[in-house]
C-alpha angles and dihedrals in degrees: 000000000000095000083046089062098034088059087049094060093037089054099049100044093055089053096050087050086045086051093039100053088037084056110046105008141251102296090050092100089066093056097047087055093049095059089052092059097042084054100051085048100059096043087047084056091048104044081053104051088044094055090044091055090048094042092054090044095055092043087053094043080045096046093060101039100048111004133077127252112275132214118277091220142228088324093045095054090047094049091049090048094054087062124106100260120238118254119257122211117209126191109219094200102111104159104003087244104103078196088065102027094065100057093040093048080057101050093050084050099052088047095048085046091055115032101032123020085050094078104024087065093069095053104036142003088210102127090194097083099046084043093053085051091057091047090051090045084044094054095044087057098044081057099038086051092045091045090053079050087063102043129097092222093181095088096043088054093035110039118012112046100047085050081064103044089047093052086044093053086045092048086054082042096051095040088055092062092049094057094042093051082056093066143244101297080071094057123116093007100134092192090051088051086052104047077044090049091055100041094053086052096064094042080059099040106041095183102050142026116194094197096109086059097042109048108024115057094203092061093039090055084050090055100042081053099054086039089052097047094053096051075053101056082050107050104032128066124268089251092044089057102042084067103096094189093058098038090057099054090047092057098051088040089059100028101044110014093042117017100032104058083032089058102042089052101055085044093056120112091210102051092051089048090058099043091050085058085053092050102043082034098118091067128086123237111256116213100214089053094050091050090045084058104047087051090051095049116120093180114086087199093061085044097053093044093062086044097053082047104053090041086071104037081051087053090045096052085041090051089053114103099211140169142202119347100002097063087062087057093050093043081062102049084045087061094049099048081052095056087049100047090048093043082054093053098039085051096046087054099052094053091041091058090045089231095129108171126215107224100206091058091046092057091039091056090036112087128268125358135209112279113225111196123246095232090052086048089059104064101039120091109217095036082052099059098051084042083059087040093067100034087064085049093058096031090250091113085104089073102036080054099045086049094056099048090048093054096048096048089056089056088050106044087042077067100042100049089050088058094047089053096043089051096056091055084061095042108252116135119209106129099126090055098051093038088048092056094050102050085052087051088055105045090044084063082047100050089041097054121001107038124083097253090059112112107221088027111211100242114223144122119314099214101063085038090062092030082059093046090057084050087055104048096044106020136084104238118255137197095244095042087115101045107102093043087044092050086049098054086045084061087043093054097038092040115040116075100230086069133042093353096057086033100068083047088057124095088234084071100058086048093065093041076059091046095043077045090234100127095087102035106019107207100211139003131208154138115313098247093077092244131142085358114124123212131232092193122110110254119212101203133250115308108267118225141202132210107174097106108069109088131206096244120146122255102221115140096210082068104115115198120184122170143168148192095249097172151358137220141169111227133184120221118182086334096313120115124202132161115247125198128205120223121196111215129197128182133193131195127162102277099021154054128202120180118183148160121241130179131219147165131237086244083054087059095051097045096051084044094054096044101057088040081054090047100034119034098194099063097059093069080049113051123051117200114217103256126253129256115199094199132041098008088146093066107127089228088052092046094050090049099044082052097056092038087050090047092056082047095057089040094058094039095055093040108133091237088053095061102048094048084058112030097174080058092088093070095052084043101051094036089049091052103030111116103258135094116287124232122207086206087071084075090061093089089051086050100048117049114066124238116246088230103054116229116248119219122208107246098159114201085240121025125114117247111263142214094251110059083186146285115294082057105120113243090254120105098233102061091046091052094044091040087051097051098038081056094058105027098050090027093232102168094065083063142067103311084216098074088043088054088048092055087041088058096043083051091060098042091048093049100042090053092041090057103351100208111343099067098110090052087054094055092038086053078044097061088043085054092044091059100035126124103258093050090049092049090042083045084062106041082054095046088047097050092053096050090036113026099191094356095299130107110262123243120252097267103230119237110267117235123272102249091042084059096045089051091059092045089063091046101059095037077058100045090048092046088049097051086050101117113231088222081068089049094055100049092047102014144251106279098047090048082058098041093042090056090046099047093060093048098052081051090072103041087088120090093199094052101044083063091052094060092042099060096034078067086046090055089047102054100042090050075056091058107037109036095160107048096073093241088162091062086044093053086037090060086035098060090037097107095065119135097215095053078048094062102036094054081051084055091045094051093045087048091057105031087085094054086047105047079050090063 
């Protein structure tokens, strides 16, 4: 059945293809073929346009419903920008000051002139763009101006950035030393002081290192760009800084137009040099300070440069035809210019040899020197403390001391005892008090130094020691009780050879010939005993001494004393305001009670505080005295809390154990808390007499400077500052601490007589004067003429020659050396004085470290202003690249692998 039907198609199939050919013909079949495809074709073309138009019309209907709006293109743009632009309307207010508007207005307009319309002006005509730039400028400084307002700009003035300078000024100090330690051969390298400088830094630091910035340009116009854009992200609005384009201009207009010249003229040496001569301009060049210079230099640049200078002024005068009495006067400048210029070659020749010479170890292998008497030692401060230097170092500082303290008790009790005698011809009657006092004062030198109980026991004869005990039991005390004890341990010290003799054989006494600057010129010689030699030094004076403050108060051990801190207040005295606290006081002996109020300052309280830590050592690793605040001490909240910290003061003070572990406490104590008015003049006998066991003061290798110096330190901001930078320019603190206590001292007393006890409200008025609005305003004009001497950009200033530089470093070094006051000199030397000086102007001789300096007062100011914005983390993550933090986290790994590997 299925073949059958098989045949049939077959069959008819073959007939319809026979018809088919017989019909049309035989090409037929490839017509037939042609019109499929045709066919399929066409209908291929309009299946396609029909899926295209569909296609367009759903994107569009998707564009507007999902997606945002695109860009409309070039020809959109250039239609846009044919059309009139709209009028922007720009507030010219900035600070709120007219005086400070103006000159700001023109500087943004100079900036926008020069660094901008310059090159717009090629591509477009359109002012919208260049007027959107100004309103954004415009915005940043309003908030800049809103954000100063703010801003409590004292500490910043006050505190801060003298810390930095000061560590600045350490980390040179202590770069210097390194380099020293290394050896000659690293001497006068200026790239080797800087790689020191910075690695000292870090050590310092710890958490940043600024030598990328400092010494690479591509990485310090990086920073100045990140630190751009995020002041930025914090003035403008959210829409101004979205704008890329204009970002981006604002930033190279402020890192690179503005900060960045700003920032390499203030680094460079040459500039400050020129500004130290402006400064210093009104006084004359001393010859004596110029050749000392020129001694001194250790740069052969700076010496050839006064050489080259001298030989033509020595071919000018040569070339004068001159008569009569001018040609005496040119026959004298001619000599002069000859011993220069021979000072200069005898100097270059020296350092080009490499055989530098100290002078201190030449004069101390020369011969002879000068012999400054011990009396005379005695009474000048800065021969006296490396006297004391070098009796610690033999164990005689029992008797320097007991010397002292006598000396100073006699002044003391001469004055005493004159009071005593003017109040009874006017009838007053006081004489067992004072007599009482005086007796304390004098057994208290007797139980120090001469008793048996003394440690180090000052060693002389018994008999006079004895005869001196009896003096003391049945006598009234006199000034001249100690005299023949204290003639015999003068002899002691002038006499034994383990004293003065060996002394003036001692480096340390060369050292003090260097600092009385008598090494080169000795102003006297004589016998070794001292005897018949006069002394050109300047004498200070005895030691003055107060005993006020040792009450008659009875010793008994069955005396209870409690007291505590009852109330607060804030009084105002003359204009000046303070906070008092009351202190209820309530004693207890065996057959009475006394209960009583007594009123006292915080500056009491530090006083009284310095003055037992002084006396008694042990207690200063005890008692902590709540720590100062310079602003805003009245507040109610500070009050309450410096009343609960004084309290816990008073409670550990009076504690029983106390007392017995420091029986000659009591008197402090009762003085301190009896009902009477406290002077701040009863410390001076705790001042003044210095301990057997010097203090040390924490001075770290690698710590910053910070805002307390310590704590004897008075609550006013100038001594504080002075204090501060005598530390670090004269390095006190590496030397006797009783010469740093002296010039303490001499600080107080200069200050208080200078402005007696307003002197933190004037510089406080001075800082208010500093940002007001005159001086800003004044700040700008100034910024403005520089970068736009009469309105228009400032040329690139060409580097001056090198000779022309050196010269000018001679010249300042001279000029500074010259305004030192001789009354400086003769408290800390000579020598230090001219080290001192030196050492800060070699400070600023290096590019890379001026910067430093420059941006760590950047940081700091803009940590001021923004306080809550973390600028410390961002500078932290923008100097961490740094090489040398690098380095010093690899040493710190390697350091502690071996502790870890242990665990």
């Amino acid at each position: 059945m299925l073949a059958e039907t098989s045949l049939s198609i077959w069959g008819w199939g073959s007939l319809g293809v026979v018809l088919f050919l017989v019909t049309f013909g035989p090409f037929a079949i490839f017509y037939f073929a042609f019109y499929i495809l045709c066919f399929v074709g066409g209908g291929f073309v309009v299946t396609l346009l029909f899926g295209k138009i569909n296609s367009e019309k759903y994107l569009e209907q998707c564009e507007h419903s999902f997606l945002p709006c695109t860009s409309v293109g070039i020809p959109k743009c250039i239609e846009e920008m044919k059309r009139e632009a709209r009028p922007i309307k720009i507030d010219r207010r900035l600070t709120g000051a007219n005086i400070i508007d103006e000159p700001l207005q023109q500087v943004i307009q100079f900036s926008l002139r020069d660094y901008v319309q310059y090159w717009y002006y090629t591509l477009s005509d359109d002012e919208s763009f260049l007027l959107e730039i100004r309103q954004a400028l415009q915005y940043a400084l309003v908030q800049f101006s809103a954000r100063s307002k703010e801003t409590d700009w004292q500490p910043y003035f006050t505190t801060r950035l003298v810390d930095d300078f000061g560590t600045h000024l350490r980390v040179f100090r202590k770069a210097q030393q390194r380099i020293a330690e290394k050896g000659d051969q690293m001497k006068g390298q200026a790239e080797e002081l800087v790689d020191t400088f910075f690695e000292v830094e870090v050590e310092m630091e710890k958490e940043v290192c600024r030598d990328l910035v400092c010494t690479s340009p591509k990485d310090e116009e990086g920073f100045l760009r990140d630190l751009c854009e995020v002041l930025l992200y914090i003035l403008l609005p959210p829409g101004d800084f979205q704008n890329k384009i204009m970002r981006y201009f604002v930033r190279e207009i402020l890192s690179r137009g503005i900060l960045l010249p700003l920032i390499n003229q203030l680094s460079d040496p040459d500039y400050i040099n020129q500004y130290v001569i402006w400064m210093i301009r009104d006084s004359n060049c001393n010859y004596e300070a110029f050749m000392n210079i020129i001694k001194l230099s250790d740069n052969i640049g700076e010496l050839e440069a006064v050489k080259d200078k001298a030989s033509e002024e020595l071919q000018y005068l040569r070339s004068l035809d001159t008569a009569g009495d001018d040609i005496n006067t040119i026959k004298n400048q001619i000599n002069s210019l000859l011993y220069v210029i021979k000072v200069c070659d005898s100097r270059i020749q020296r350092l080009q040899s490499g055989k530098e010479i100290d002078t201190v170890k030449l004069a101390a292998n020369f011969g002879k020197l000068c012999t400054v008497p011990l009396d005379h030692i005695l009474v000048d401060n800065v021969a006296l403390q490396f006297f004391m230097d070098y009796m610690q170092q033999t164990g005689g500082q029992a008797h320097l001391f007991f010397w002292m303290t006598v000396e100073g008790y006699r002044v003391t009790a001469q004055q005493q005892l004159e009071v005593l005698r003017s109040r009874q011809k006017d009838g007053k009657h006081q004489t067992n008090q004072t007599k009482g006092l005086l007796r304390a004062a004098a057994f208290g030198v007797y139980e120090q130094y001469l008793s048996e109980k003394a440690s180090p026991r000052v060693n002389i004869d018994d008999n006079l020691v004895a005869k001196l005990a009896e003096t003391l039991n049945h006598e009234d005390p006199t000034p001249e009780m100690f005299d023949d004890i204290q003639r015999k341990v003068y002899e002691l010290m002038l006499r034994d050879e383990r004293f003065y003799p060996s002394f003036k054989q001692n480096a340390l006494y060369v050292r003090m010939l260097a600092e009385l600057d008598m090494l080169k010129d000795p102003s006297f010689r004589g016998s070794d005993d001292g005897e018949g030699e006069s002394f050109n030094g300047s004498p200070t004076g005895s030691i003055n001494l107060s005993l006020d403050d040792l009450s008659n108060v009875p010793s008994d051990e069955t005396v209870q004393l409690h007291a505590y801190i009852s109330d607060t207040g804030v009084c105002n005295d003359h204009g000046k305001t303070y906070a008092l606290y009351a202190i209820t006081v309530h004693r207890r002996n065996p057959n009475s009670e006394e209960t009583w109020k007594t009123y006292r300052r915080y500056s009491d309280f530090h006083d009284f505080h310095m003055r037992i830590t002084e006396q008694f050592e042990n207690l200063a690793n005890i008692l902590k005295l709540p720590g100062k605040k310079t602003f805003n001490n009245m507040d109610r909240e500070f009050l309450e809390k410096r009343k609960k910290d004084l309290n816990a003061y008073l409670q550990l003070l009076l504690n029983p154990e106390m007392m017995k572990a420091s029986p000659a406490l009591a008197h402090y104590v009762y003085d301190f808390l009896e009902n009477k008015a406290y002077s701040k003049g009863k410390g001076d006998f705790a001042r003044k007499v210095p301990p057997l066991i010097q203090k040390t003061y924490s001075d770290p290798d690698h710590c910053r400077v910070a805002a307390p110096i310590d704590d004897n330190v008075d609550d006013n901001i100038p001594l504080r500052v002075m204090l501060l930078l005598m530390d670090e320019v004269f390095d006190l603190k590496e030397r006797n601490q009783w010469l740093r206590r002296n010039i303490k001292n001499l600080l107080q007393q200069l200050i208080r007589a200078t402005y007696g006890d307003t002197i933190n409200r004037k510089i406080v008025d001075h800082v208010d004067w500093m940002t007001s609005p005159e001086q800003v305003a004044d700040a700008v004009k100034r910024f403005r003429d520089a970068f736009w001497p009469n309105g228009i950009l400032a040329e690139t200033v060409p580097q001056r020659d090198k000779a022309i530089r050196m010269r000018t470093r001679v010249a300042g070094k001279t000029k500074l050396l010259e305004v030192m006051p001789d009354e400086l000199k003769h408290i800390i030397g000579a020598e230090t004085t001219r080290k001192g000086i030196l050492r800060v102007f070699e400070m600023f001789q290096h590019t890379q470290l001026n910067k430093r300096m420059v941006y760590v007062f950047l940081e700091r100011f803009l940590e001021t202003l923004f306080p809550q914005n973390k600028f410390h983390e961002l500078f932290n993550k923008l100097h961490s690249r740094s090489k040398q933090m690098q380095r010093y986290k690899q040493r710190l790994l390697s350091t502690q692998a071996p502790s870890l590997q242990k665990r």
